[in-house]
DRENSEKE-63296 format. One record per residue: residue number from 1; x, y, z of N, C-alpha, C in turn; residue in three letters. Coordinates in pm, 1 decimal. Layout:
num	n.px	n.py	n.pz	ca.px	ca.py	ca.pz	c.px	c.py	c.pz	residuo
NUM	X	Y	Z	X	Y	Z	X	Y	Z	ALA;
...
***
This chain:
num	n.px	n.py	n.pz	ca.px	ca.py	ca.pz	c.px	c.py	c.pz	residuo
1	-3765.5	-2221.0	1596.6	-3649.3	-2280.6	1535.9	-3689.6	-2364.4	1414.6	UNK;
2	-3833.9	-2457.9	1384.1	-3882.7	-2490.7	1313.4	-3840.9	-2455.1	1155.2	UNK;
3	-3955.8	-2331.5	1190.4	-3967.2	-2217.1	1106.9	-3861.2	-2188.5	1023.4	UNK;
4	-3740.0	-2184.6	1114.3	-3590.7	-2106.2	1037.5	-3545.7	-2218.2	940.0	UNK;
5	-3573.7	-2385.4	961.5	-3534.7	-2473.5	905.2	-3639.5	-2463.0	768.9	UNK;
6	-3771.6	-2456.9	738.5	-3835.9	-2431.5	691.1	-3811.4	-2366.5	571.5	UNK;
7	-3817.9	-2214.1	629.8	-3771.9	-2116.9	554.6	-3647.5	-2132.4	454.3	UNK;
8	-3524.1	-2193.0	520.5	-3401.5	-2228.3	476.0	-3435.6	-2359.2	359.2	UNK;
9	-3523.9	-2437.3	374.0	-3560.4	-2533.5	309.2	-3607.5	-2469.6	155.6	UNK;
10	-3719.7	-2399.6	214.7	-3831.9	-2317.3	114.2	-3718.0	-2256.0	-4.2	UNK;
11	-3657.6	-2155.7	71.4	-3538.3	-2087.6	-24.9	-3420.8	-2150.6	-89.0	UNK;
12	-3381.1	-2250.2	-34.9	-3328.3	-2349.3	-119.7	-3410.6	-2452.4	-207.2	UNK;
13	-3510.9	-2478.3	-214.5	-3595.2	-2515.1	-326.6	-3574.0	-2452.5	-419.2	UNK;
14	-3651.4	-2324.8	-356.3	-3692.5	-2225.1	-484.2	-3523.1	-2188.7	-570.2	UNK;
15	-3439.2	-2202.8	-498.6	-3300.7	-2131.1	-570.3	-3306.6	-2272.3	-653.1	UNK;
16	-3315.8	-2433.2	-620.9	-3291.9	-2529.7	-740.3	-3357.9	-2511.9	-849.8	UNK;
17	-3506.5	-2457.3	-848.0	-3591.5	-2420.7	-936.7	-3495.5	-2320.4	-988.4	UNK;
18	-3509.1	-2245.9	-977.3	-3464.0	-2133.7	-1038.9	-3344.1	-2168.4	-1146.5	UNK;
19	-3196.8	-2226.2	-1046.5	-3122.4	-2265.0	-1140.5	-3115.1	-2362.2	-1229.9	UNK;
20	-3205.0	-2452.8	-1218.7	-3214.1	-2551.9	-1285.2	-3308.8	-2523.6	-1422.4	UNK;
21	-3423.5	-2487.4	-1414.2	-3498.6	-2421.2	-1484.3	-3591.0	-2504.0	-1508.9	UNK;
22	-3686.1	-2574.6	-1382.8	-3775.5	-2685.4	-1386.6	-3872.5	-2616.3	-1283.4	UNK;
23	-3909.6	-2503.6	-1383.5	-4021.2	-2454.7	-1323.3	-4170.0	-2511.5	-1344.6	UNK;
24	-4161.1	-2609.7	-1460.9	-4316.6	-2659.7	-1495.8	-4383.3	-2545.2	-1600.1	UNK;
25	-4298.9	-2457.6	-1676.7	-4363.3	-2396.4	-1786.3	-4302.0	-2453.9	-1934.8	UNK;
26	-4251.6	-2574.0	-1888.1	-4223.3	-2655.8	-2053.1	-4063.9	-2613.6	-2096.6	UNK;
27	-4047.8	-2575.4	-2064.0	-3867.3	-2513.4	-2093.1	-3776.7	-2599.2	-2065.5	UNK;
28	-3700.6	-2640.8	-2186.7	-3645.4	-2785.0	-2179.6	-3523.5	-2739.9	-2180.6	UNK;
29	-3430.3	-2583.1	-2130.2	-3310.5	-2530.7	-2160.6	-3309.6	-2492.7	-2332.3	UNK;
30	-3405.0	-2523.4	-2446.7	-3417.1	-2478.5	-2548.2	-3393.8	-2350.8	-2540.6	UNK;
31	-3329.2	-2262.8	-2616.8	-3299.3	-2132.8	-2681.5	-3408.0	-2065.9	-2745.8	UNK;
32	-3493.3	-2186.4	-2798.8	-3616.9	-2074.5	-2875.5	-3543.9	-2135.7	-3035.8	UNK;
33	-3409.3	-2152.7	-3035.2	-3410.0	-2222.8	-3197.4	-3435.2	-2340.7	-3233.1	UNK;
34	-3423.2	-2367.5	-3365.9	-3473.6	-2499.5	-3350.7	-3391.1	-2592.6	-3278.8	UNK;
35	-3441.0	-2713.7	-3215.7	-3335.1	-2833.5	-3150.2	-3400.8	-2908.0	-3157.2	UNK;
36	-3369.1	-3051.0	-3049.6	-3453.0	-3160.9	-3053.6	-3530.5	-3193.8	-2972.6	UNK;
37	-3591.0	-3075.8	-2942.6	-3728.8	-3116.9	-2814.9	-3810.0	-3111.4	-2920.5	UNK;
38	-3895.8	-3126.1	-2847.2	-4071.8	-3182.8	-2916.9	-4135.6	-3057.9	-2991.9	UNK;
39	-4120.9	-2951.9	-2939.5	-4162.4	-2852.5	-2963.9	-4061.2	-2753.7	-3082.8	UNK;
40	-3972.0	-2848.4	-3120.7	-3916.5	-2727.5	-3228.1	-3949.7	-2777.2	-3333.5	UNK;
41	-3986.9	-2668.6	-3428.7	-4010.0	-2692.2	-3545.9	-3898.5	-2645.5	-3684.7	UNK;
42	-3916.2	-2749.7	-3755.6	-3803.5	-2711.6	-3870.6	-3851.2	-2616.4	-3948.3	UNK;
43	-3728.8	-2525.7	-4028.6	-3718.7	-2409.9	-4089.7	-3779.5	-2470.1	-4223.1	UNK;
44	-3852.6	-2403.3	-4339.7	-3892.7	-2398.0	-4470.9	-3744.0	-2481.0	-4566.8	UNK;
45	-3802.2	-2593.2	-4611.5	-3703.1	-2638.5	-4727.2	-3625.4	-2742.5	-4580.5	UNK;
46	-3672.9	-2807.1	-4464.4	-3530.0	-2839.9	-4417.4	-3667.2	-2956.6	-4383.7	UNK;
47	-3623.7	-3108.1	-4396.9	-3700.7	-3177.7	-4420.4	-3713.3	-3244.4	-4269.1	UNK;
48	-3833.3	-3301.6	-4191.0	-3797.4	-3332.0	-4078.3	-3956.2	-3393.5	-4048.6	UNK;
49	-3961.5	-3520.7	-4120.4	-4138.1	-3574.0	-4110.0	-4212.8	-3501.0	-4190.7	UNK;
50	-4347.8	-3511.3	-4143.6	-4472.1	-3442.6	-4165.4	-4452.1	-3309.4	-4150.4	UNK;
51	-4338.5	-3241.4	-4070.9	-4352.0	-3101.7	-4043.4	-4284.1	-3045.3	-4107.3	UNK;
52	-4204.7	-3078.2	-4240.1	-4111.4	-3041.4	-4311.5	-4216.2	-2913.8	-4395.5	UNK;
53	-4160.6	-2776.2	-4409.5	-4242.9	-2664.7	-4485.2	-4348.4	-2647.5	-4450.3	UNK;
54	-4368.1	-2654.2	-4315.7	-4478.8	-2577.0	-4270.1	-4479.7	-2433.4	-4222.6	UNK;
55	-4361.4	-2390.0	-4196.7	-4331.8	-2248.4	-4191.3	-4351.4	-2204.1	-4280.4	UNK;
56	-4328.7	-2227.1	-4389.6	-4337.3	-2156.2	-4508.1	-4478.1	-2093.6	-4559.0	UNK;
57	-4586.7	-2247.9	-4532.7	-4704.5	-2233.9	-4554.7	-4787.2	-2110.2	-4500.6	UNK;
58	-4731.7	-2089.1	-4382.2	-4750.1	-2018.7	-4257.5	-4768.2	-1842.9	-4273.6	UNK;
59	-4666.4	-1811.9	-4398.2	-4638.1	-1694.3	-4435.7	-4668.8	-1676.3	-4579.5	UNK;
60	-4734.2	-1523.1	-4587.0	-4762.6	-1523.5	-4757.6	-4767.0	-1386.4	-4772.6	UNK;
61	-4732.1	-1329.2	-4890.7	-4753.8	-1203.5	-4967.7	-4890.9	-1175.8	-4975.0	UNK;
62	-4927.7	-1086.4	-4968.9	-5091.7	-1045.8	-4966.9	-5093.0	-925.4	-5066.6	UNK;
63	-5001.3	-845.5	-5057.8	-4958.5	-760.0	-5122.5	-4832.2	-704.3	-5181.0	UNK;
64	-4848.7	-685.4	-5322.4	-4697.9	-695.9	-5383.2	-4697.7	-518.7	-5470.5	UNK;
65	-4626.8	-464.6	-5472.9	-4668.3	-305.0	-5585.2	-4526.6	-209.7	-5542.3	UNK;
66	-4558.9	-129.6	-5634.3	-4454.2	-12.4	-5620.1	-4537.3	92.6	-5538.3	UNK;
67	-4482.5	178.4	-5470.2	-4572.6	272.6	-5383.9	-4486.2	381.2	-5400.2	UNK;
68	-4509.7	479.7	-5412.2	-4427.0	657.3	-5459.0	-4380.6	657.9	-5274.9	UNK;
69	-4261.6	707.4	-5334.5	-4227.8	781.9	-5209.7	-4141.6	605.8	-5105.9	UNK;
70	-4220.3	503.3	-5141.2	-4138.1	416.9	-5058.0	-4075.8	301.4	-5157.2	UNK;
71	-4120.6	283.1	-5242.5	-4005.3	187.1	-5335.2	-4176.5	94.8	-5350.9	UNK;
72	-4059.5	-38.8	-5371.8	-4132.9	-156.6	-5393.8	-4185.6	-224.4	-5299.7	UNK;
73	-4316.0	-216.7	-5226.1	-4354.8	-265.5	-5056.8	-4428.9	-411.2	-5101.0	UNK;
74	-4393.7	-504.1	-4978.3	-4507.4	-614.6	-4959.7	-4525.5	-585.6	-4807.0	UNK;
75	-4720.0	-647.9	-4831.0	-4734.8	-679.7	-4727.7	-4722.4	-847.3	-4682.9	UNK;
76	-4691.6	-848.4	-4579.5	-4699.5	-965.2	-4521.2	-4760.4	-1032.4	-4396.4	UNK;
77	-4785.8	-1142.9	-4423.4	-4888.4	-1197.3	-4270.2	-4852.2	-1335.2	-4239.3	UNK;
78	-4862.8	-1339.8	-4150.2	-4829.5	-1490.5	-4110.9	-4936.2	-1542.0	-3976.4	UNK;
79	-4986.6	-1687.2	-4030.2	-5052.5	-1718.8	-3966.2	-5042.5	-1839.4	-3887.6	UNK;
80	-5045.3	-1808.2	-3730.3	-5005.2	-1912.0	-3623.3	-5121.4	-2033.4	-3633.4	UNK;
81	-5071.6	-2107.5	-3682.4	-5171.2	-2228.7	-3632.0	-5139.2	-2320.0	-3546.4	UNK;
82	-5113.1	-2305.8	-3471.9	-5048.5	-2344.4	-3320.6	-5190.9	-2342.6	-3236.4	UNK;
83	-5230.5	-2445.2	-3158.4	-5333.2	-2406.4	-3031.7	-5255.1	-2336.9	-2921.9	UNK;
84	-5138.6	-2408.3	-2924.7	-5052.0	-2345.4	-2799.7	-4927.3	-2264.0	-2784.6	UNK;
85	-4826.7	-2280.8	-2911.7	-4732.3	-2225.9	-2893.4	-4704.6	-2083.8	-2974.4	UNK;
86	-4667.9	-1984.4	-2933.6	-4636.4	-1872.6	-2974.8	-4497.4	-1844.8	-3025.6	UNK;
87	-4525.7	-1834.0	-3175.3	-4405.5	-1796.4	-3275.2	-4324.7	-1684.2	-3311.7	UNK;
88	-4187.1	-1686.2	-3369.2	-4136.3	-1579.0	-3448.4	-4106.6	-1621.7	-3560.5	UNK;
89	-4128.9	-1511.0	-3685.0	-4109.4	-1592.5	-3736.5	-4043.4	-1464.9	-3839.2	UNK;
90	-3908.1	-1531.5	-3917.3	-3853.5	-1465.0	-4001.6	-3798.7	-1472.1	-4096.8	UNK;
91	-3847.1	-1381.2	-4200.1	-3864.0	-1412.7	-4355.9	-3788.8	-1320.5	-4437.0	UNK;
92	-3716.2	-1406.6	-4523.4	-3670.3	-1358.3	-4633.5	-3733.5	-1314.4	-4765.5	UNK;
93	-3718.6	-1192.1	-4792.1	-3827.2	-1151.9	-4907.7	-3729.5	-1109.9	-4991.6	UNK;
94	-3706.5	-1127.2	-5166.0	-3671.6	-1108.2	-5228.6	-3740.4	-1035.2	-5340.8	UNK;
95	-3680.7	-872.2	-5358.1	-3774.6	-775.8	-5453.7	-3679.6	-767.9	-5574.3	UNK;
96	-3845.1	-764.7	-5676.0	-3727.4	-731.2	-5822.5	-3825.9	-638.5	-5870.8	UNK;
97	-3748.9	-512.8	-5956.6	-3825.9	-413.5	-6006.8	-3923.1	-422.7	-6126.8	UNK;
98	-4012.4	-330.8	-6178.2	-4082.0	-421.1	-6270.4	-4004.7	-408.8	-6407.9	UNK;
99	-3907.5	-384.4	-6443.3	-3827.1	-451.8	-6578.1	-3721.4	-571.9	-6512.5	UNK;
100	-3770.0	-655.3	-6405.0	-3704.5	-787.4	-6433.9	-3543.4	-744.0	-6318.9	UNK;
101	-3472.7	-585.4	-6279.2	-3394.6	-631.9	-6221.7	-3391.9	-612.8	-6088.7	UNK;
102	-3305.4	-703.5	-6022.5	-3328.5	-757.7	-5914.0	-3262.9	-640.1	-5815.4	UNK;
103	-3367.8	-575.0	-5687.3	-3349.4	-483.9	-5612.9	-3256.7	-508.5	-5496.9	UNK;
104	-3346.8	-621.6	-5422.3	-3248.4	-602.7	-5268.1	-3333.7	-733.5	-5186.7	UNK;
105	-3260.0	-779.4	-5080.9	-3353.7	-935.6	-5016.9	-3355.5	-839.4	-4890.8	UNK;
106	-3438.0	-855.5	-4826.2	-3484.2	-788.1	-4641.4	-3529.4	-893.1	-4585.9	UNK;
107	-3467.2	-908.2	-4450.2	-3515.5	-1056.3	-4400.0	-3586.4	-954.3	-4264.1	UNK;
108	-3718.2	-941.2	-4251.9	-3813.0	-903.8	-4114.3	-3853.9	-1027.1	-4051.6	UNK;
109	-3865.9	-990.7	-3959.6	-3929.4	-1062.4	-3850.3	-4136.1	-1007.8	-3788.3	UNK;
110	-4133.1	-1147.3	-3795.3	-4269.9	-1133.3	-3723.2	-4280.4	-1184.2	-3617.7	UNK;
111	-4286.9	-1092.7	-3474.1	-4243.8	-1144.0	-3370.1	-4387.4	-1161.9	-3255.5	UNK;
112	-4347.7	-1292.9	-3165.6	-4446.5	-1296.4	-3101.0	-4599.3	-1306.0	-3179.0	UNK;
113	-4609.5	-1400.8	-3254.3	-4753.2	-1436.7	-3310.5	-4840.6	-1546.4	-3265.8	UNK;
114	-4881.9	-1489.0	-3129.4	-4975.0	-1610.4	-3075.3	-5070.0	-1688.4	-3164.8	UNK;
115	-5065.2	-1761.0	-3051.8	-5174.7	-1916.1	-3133.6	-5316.0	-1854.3	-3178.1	UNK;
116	-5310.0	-1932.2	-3300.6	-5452.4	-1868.1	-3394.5	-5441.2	-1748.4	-3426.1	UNK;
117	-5349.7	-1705.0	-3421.5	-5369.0	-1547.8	-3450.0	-5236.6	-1527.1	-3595.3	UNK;
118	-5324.4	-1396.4	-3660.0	-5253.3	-1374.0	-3807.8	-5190.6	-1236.5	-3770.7	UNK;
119	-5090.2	-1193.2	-3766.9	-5011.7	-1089.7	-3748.9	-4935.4	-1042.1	-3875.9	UNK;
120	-4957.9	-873.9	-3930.8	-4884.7	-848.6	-4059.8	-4817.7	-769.8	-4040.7	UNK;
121	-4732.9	-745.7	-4167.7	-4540.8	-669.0	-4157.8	-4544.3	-616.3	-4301.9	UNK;
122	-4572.7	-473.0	-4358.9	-4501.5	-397.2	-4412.1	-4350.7	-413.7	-4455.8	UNK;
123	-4262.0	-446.3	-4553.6	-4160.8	-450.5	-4590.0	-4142.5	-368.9	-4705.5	UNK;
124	-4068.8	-268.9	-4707.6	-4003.8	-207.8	-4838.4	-3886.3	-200.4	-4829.9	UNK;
125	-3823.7	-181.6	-4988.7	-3721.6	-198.8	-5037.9	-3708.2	-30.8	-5158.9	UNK;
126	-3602.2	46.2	-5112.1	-3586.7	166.0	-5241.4	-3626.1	130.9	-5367.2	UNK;
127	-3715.1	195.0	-5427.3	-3742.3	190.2	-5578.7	-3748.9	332.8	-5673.5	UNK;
128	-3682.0	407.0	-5765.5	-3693.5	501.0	-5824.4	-3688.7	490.0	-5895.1	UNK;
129	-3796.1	440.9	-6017.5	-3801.2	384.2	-6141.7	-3756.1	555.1	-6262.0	UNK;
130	-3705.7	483.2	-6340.0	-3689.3	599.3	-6424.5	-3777.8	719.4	-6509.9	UNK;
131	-3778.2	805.4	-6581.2	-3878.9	836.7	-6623.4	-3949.3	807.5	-6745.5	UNK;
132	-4054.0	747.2	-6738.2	-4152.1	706.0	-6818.3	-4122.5	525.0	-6786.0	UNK;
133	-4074.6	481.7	-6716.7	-4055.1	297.3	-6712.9	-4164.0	298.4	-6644.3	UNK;
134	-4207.6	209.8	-6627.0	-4342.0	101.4	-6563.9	-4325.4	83.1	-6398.2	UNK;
135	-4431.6	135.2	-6342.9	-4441.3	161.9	-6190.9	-4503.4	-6.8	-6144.8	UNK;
136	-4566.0	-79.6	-6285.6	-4611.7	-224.7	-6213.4	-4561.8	-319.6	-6268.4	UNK;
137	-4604.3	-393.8	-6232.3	-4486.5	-558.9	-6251.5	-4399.0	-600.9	-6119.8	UNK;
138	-4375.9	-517.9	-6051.2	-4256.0	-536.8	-5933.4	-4306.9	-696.0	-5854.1	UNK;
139	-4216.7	-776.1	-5807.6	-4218.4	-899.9	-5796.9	-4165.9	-904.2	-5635.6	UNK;
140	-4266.3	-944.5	-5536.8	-4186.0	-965.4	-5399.1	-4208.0	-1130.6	-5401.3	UNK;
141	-4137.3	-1178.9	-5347.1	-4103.5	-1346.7	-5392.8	-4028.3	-1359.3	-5188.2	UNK;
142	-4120.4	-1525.4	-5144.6	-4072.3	-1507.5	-5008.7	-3946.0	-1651.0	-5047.2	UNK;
143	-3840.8	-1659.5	-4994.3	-3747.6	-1720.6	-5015.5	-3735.5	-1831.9	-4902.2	UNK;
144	-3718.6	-1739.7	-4792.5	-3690.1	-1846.1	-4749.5	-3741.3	-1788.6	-4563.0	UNK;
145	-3815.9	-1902.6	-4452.6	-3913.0	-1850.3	-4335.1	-3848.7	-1920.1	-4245.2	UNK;
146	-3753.5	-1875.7	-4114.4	-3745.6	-1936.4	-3993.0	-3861.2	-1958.3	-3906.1	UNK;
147	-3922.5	-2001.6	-3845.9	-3981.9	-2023.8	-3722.6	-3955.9	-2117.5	-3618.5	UNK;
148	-3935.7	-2001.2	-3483.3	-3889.6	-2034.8	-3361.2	-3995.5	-2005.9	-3262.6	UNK;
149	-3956.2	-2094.3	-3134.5	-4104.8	-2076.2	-3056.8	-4037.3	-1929.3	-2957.6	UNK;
150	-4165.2	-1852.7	-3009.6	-4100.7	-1721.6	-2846.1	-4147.7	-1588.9	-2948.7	UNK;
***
């Protein structure tokens, strides 16, 4: 009879855990966007202490060109400097062709970029330059970088 009280105990624990969500893995009911736990960090351009544009820093063009067959591509990488928390992170890239006009913005995501670790993203945008215009000059420009923890 113990036992049955026990058991009944055990499983009602575990159901408060559960619904409550105080399992002891840091989850404060946060969404993963930014809020005001400890652990969120502000978006590029949004001012908030010492941590104001560090997303931004985080992400960079490595590679900018026209490529046949796929338009105007960047590569991109972003690098977690986090010891602990694992990011997404998503960026606005703005392409302009190489006579100056302006193509198209693609906002990708770089998802799941554990701590210390640099993860890269391919982005293109249509390009069919005319015949005989200039295949270089094309301009990928990053605008603007969310990062959320998850």
């Amino acid at each position: 009879m113990k036992l049955r009280y026990l058991r009944a105990a055990a499983v009602s624990g575990f159901a408060v855990i559960a619904l409550t969500g105080a399992s002891g893995s840091g989850c404060s009911g946060d969404s993963g966007e930014q809020g005001s736990g400890s652990d969120a960090t502000p978006t590029a351009g949004t001012p908030a202490g010492d941590d104001a544009g560090d997303a931004r820093k985080d992400v960079e063009i490595s590679n900018c060109g026209y490529v046949d067959k796929k338009g105007v591509t960047a590569q991109l990488s972003a690098t977690n400097g986090s010891a602990t928390a694992t990011y997404t992170y998503k960026v606005t890239v703005k392409f302009t062709a190489p006579d100056g006009t302006p193509l198209a913005t693609q906002t990708p995501s770089l998802p799941y970029v554990r701590p210390g670790r640099t993860d890269t993203a391919d982005v293109a945008t249509p390009y069919a330059p005319k015949a005989g215009a200039a295949t270089t000059g094309a301009k990928c420009e990053i605008t603007d970088v969310v990062r959320s923890i998850g």
